[in-house]
C-alpha positions as CSV (number, residue, x, y, z in Angstrom):
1,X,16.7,-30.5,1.7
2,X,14.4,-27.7,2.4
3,X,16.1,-24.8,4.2
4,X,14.9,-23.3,7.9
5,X,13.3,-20.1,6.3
6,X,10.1,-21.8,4.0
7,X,11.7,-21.0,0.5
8,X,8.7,-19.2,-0.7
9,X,10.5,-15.7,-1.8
10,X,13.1,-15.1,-4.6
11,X,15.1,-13.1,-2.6
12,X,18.4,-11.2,-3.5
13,X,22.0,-12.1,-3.1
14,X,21.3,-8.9,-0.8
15,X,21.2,-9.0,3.5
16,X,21.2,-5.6,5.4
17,X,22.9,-4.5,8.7
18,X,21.7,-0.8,8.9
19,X,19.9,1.9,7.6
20,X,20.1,5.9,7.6
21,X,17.7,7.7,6.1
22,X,17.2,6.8,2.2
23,X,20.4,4.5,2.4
24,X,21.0,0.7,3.9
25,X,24.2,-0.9,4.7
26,X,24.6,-4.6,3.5
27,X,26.7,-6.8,5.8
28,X,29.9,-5.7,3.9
29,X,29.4,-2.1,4.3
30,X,28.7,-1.0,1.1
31,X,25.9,1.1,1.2
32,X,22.7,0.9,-1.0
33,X,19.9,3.6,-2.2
34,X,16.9,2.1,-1.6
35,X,14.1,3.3,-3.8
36,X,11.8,0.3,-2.4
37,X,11.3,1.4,1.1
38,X,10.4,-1.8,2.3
39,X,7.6,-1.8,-0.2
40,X,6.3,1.3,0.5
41,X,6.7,0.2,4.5
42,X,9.6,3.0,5.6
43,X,7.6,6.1,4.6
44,X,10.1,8.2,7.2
45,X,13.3,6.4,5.7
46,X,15.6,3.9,8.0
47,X,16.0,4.7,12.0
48,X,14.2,8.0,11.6
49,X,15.3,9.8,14.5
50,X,11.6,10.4,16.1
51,X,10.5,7.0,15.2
52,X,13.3,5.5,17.2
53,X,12.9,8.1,20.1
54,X,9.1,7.2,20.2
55,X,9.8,3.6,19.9
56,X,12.2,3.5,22.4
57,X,10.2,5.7,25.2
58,X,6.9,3.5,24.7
59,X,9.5,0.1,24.7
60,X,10.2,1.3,27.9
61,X,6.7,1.7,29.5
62,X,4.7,-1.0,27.9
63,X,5.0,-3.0,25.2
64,X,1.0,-5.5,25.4
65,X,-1.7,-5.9,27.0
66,X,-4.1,-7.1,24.4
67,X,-7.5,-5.7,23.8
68,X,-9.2,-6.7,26.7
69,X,-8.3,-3.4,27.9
70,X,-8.3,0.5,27.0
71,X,-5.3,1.2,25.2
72,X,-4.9,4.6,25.1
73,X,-2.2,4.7,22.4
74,X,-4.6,3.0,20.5
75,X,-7.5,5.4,21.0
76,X,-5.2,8.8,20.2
77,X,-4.3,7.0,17.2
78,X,-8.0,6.3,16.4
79,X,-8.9,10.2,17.0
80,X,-6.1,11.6,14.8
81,X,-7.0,8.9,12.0
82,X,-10.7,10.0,12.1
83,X,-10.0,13.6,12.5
84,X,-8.7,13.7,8.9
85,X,-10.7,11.1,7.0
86,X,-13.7,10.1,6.0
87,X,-14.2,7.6,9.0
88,X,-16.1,7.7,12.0
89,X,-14.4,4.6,13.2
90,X,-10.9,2.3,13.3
91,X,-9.8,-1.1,14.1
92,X,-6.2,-1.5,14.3
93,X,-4.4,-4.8,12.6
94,X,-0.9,-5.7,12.1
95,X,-1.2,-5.9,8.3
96,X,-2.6,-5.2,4.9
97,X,-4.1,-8.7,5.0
98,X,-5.4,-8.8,8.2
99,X,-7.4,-5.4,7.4
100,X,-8.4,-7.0,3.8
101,X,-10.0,-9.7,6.2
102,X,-12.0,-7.0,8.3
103,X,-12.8,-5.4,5.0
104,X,-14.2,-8.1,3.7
105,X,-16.2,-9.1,7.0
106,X,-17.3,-5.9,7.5
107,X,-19.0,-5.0,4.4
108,X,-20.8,-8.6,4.4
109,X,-21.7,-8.2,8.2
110,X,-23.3,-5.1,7.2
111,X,-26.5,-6.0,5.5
112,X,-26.6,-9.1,7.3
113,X,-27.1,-6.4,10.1
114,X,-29.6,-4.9,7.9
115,X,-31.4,-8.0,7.0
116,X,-30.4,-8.4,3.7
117,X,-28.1,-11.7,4.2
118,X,-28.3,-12.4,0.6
119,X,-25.8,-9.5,-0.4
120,X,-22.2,-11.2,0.1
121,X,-21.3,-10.3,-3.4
122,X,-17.9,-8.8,-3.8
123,X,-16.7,-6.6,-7.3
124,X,-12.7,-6.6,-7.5
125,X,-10.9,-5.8,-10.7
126,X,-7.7,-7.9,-12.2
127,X,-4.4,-6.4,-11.5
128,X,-5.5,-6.0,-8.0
129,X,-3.3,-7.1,-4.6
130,X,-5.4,-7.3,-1.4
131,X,-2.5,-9.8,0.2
132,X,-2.0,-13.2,1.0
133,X,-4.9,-14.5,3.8
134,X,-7.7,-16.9,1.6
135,X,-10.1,-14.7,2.0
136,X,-7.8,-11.9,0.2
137,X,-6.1,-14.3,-2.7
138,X,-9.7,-14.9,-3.2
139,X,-10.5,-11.0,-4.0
140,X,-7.6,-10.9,-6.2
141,X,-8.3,-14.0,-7.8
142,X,-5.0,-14.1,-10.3
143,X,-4.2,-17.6,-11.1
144,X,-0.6,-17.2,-9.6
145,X,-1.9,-16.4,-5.9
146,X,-4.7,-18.6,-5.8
147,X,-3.2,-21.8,-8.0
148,X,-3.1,-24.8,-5.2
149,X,-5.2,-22.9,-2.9
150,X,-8.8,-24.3,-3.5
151,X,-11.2,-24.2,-2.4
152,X,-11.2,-20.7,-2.5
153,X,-14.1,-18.4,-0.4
154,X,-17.1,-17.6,-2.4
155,X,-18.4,-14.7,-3.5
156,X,-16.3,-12.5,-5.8
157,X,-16.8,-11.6,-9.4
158,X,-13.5,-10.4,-10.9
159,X,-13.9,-7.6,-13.7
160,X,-11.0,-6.4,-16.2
161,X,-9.4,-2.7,-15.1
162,X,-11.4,0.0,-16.4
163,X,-13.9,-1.7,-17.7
164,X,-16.9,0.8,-16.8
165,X,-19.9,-1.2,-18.6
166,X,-18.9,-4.4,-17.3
167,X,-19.2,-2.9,-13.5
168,X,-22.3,-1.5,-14.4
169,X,-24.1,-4.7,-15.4
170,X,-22.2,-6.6,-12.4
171,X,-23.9,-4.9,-9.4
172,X,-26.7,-6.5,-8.6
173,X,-29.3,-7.0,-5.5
174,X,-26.6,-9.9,-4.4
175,X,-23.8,-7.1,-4.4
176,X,-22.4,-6.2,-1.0
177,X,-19.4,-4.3,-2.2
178,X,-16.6,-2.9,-4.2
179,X,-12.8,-3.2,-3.9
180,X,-10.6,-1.3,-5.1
181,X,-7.2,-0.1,-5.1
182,X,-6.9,3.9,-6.4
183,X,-3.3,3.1,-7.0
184,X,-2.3,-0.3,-8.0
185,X,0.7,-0.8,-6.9
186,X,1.5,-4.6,-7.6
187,X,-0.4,-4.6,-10.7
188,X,2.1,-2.4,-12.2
189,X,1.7,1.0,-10.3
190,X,-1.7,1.9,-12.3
191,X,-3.9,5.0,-11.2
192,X,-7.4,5.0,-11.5
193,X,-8.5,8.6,-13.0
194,X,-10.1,10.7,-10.8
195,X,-13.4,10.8,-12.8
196,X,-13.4,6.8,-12.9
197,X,-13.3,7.2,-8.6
198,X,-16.1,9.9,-9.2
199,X,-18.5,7.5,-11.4
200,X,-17.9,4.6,-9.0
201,X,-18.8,6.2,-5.7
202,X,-22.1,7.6,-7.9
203,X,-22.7,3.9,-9.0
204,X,-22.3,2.8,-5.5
205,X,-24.4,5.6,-4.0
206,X,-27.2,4.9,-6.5
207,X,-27.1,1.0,-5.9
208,X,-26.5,1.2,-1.9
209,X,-23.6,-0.7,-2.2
210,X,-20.6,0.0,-0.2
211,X,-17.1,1.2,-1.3
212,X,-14.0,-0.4,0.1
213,X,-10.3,1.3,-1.0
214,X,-7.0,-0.5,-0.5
215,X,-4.8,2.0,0.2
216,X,-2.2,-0.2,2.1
217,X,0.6,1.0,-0.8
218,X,-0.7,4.2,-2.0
219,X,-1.7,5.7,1.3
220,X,-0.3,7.8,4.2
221,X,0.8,10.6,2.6
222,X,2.6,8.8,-0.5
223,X,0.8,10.8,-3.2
224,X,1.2,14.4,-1.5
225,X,-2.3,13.8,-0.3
226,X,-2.9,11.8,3.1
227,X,-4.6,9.2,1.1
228,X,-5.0,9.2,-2.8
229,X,-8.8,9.3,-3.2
230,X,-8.4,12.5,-2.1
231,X,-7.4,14.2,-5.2
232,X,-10.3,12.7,-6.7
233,X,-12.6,14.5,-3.9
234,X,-14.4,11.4,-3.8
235,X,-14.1,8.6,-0.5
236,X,-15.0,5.2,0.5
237,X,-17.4,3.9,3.2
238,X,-14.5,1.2,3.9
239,X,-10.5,2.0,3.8
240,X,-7.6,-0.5,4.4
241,X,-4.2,0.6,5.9
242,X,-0.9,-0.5,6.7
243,X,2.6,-0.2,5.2
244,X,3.8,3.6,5.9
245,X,1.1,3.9,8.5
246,X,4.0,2.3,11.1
247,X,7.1,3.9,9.0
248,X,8.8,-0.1,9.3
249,X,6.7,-1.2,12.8
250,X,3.9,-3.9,11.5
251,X,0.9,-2.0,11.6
252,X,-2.4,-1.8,9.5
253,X,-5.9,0.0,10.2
254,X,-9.8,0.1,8.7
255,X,-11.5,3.1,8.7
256,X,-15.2,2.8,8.4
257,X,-18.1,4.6,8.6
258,X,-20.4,4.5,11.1
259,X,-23.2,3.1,8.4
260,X,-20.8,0.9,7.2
261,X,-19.7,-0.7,10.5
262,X,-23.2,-1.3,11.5
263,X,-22.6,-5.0,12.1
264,X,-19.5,-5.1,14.1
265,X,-20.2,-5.4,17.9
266,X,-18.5,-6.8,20.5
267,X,-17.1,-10.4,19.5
268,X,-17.7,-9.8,15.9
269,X,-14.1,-9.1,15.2
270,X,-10.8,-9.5,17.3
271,X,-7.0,-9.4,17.7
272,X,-4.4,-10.5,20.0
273,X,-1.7,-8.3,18.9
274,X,-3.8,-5.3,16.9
275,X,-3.1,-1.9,18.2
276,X,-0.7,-2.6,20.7
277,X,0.6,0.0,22.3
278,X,4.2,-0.2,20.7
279,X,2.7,0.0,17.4
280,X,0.3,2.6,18.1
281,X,2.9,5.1,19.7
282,X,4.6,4.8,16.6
283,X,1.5,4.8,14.1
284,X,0.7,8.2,16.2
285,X,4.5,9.7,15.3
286,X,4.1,8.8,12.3
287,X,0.8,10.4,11.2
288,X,1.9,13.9,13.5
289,X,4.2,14.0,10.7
290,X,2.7,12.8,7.3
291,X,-0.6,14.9,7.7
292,X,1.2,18.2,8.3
293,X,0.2,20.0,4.9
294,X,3.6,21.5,5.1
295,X,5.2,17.7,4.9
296,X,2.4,16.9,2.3
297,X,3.3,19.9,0.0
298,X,7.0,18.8,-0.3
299,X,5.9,15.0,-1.0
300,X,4.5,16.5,-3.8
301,X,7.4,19.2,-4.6
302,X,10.0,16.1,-4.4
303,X,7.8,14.2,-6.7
304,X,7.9,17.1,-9.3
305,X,11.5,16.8,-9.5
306,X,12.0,12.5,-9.4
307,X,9.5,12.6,-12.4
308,X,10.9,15.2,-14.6
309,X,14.1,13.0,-13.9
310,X,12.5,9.8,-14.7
311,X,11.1,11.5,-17.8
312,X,14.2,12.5,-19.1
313,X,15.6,9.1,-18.4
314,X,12.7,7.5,-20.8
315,X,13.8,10.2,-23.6
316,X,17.4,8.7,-23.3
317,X,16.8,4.9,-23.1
318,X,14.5,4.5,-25.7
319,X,15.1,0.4,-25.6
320,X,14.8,0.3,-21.8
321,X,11.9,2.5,-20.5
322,X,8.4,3.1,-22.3
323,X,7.1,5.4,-19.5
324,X,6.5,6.7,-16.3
325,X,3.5,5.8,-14.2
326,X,1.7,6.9,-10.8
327,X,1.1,9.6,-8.7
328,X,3.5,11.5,-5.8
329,X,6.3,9.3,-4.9
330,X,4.6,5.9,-6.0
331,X,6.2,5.7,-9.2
332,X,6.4,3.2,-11.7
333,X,8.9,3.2,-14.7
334,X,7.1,0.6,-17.4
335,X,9.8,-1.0,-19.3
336,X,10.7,-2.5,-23.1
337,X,13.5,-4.5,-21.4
338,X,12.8,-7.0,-19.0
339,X,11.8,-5.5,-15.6
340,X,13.8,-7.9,-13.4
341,X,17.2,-6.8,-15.8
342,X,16.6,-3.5,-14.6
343,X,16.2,-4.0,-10.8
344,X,19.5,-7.0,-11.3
345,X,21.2,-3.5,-13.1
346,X,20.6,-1.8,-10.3
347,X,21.5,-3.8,-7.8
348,X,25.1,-3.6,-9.5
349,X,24.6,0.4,-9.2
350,X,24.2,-0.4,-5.1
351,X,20.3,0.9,-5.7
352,X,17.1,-0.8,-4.5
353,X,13.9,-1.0,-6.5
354,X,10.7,-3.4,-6.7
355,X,9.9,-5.5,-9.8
356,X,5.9,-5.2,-10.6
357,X,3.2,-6.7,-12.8
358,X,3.1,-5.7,-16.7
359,X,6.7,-5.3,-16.8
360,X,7.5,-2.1,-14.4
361,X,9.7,-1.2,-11.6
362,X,8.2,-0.2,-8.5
363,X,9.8,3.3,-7.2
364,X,8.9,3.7,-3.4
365,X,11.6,6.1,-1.5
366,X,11.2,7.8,2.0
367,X,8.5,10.3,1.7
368,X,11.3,12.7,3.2
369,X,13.7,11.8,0.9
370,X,16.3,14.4,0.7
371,X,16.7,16.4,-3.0
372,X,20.5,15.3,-3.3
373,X,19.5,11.5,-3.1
374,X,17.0,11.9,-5.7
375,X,19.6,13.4,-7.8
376,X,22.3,10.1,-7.0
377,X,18.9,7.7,-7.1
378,X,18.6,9.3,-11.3
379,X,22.2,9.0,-11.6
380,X,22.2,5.3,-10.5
381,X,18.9,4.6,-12.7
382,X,21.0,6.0,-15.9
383,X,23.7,4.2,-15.1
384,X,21.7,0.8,-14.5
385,X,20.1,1.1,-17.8
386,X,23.3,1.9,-19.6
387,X,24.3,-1.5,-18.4
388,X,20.9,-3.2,-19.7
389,X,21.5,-1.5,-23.0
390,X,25.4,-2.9,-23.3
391,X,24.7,-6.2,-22.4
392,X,21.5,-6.2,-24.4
393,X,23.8,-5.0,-27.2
């Protein structure tokens, strides 16, 4: 008998009461470290104190109204977001997916708007995770996510990570866009060099195609830079956010440019519940805080320390870990034993982590995540793959 909640998730013997900071508190009070943040989702940790505040005040003004009005949560949001990008412009969402959707109509719509309705062609690379909608399994195009699901929406070629000549020869006059992630983060938390990031947007330049970055995982401040193309000095004409953009409130974002959102006018594109002013209040608390350089700088300084850490724990479990991957505090450890052993081991430590593709665990804590709970988070990893090596053994 099926139960009430569509069994589609694997889910752990694991449910949650409360949260503080880096820590939950399952429903028999033991308390958990959680290195997963909600998949990247909690980038201020559980019940942050100004996210609550802010969540509260708004809650008690106005929670909808729906786009047939000014909202001017929505709008301060907008200004702060394209104050410190790239972007000219934003449309607010309540998801990675449903901005993956905009993404995708967006950079089509454009050169129908130019009159080249021909160029629908989408590049995306394997590895890649642009959600669950059809049009974003179809961008992904692994055979797990799209299996069943035919027929799927036309127009993407799929090209193997890193594979520079083949991306070359793919763009053609048909080409509209693309999509990448800088950071995968369910492909197995892989970072695309900063000279790969330089060469693409030069490719793109020289072909007039446009440049769409997921950024849903490895953006708002997660690398120690507001986004991670930064490092790379390079940026896109399309962006996709969500996750930490609402520190746990459902909230996603594109950023465009002005060229690039040529096409969308009024009716083009819509959303009942996007950029509501509950999750806008929040989405504005959220980025006061992530794009203070003085917040960035100690992303980056408690990043230092969790991978020197993690380094030392690959030097003394030579059978469990291979090596660490990913940039500021989206961190991947790749593993010789299975992946899922080591998150199941730490789940007997009380510590949270996120399984990945090509056998890595997914580290994801609060971007404010205090020094002495990176210390306990190493402790609990040691002891975790202590356990993997005894019952290997």
């Amino acid at each position: 008998m099926i139960s009430a909640v569509l069994p589609t998730y694997n889910r752990a013997p694991l449910a949650f009461v409360s949260g503080e900071g880096s820590w939950l508190t399952a429903e028999d009070g033991s308390r958990y470290l959680d290195l997963g943040g909600g998949i990247a989702v909690n980038s201020l940790g559980h019940a942050n104190p100004a996210l609550v505040a802010t969540l509260a005040d708004q809650a008690g003004k106005l929670w909808h109204v729906s786009n047939l009005y000014r909202i001017p949560e929505q709008e301060r949001l907008a200004d702060m977001l394209v104050e410190a990008t790239f972007a000219d412009t934003v449309f607010f969402t309540n998801s990675g997916t449903e901005a993956a959707e905009l993404a995708i109509k967006m950079a089509r719509k454009h050169f129908y708007a130019l009159g080249q309705p021909e160029r629908t062609g989408i590049i995306a690379f394997d590895g890649a995770f642009h959600g669950r909608s059809t049009g974003a399994i179809a961008a992904a195009g692994s055979e797990k996510m799209v299996k069943g699901f035919g027929p799927l929406m036309p127009g993407f070629t799929h090209l193997k990570w890193g594979d520079h000549d083949a991306l070359r020869a793919a763009i053609t006059d048909q080409t509209c866009a693309v999509i990448l992630e800088p950071i995968q983060g369910e492909g197995g938390i892989r970072v695309v060099p900063d000279q790969c990031l330089k060469a693409l947007r030069d490719l793109c330049d020289g072909t007039g195609t446009l440049l769409i970055f997921d950024e849903v995982q490895c953006g708002m401040g997660r690398t120690g830079r507001l986004f991670a193309h930064e490092w790379a000095g390079v940026y896109p004409d399309i962006m996709m956010v969500a996750k930490g953009i609402g520190g746990g409130f459902p909230l996603g974002a594109v950023l465009a440019t002005e060229g690039a959102a040529n096409g969308m006018v009024a009716g083009s594109h819509g959303s009942t519940y996007g950029g509501n002013p509950l999750g806008c209040a929040v989405g504005a608390k959220v980025m006061e805080i992530v794009s203070d350089p003085a917040f960035l700088d100690q992303v980056s300084a408690k990043a230092a320390r969790f991978r020197q850490g993690l380094e030392g724990l690959v030097a003394a479990h030579p059978t469990v870990f291979e090596g660490v991957r990913g940039l500021g505090l989206i961190l991947g450890l790749k593993c010789l034993a299975m992946n899922t052993d080591v998150v199941k081991a730490g789940y007997g430590e009380h510590l949270l982590c996120v399984p990945a593709a090509d056998n890595v665990i997914r580290l994801l804590p609060a971007l404010n995540i205090p020094d002495v709970d990176i210390v306990e988070a190493l402790a609990r990893l040691d002891r975790a793959a202590v356990a993997v090596e005894t019952h290997a053994g």
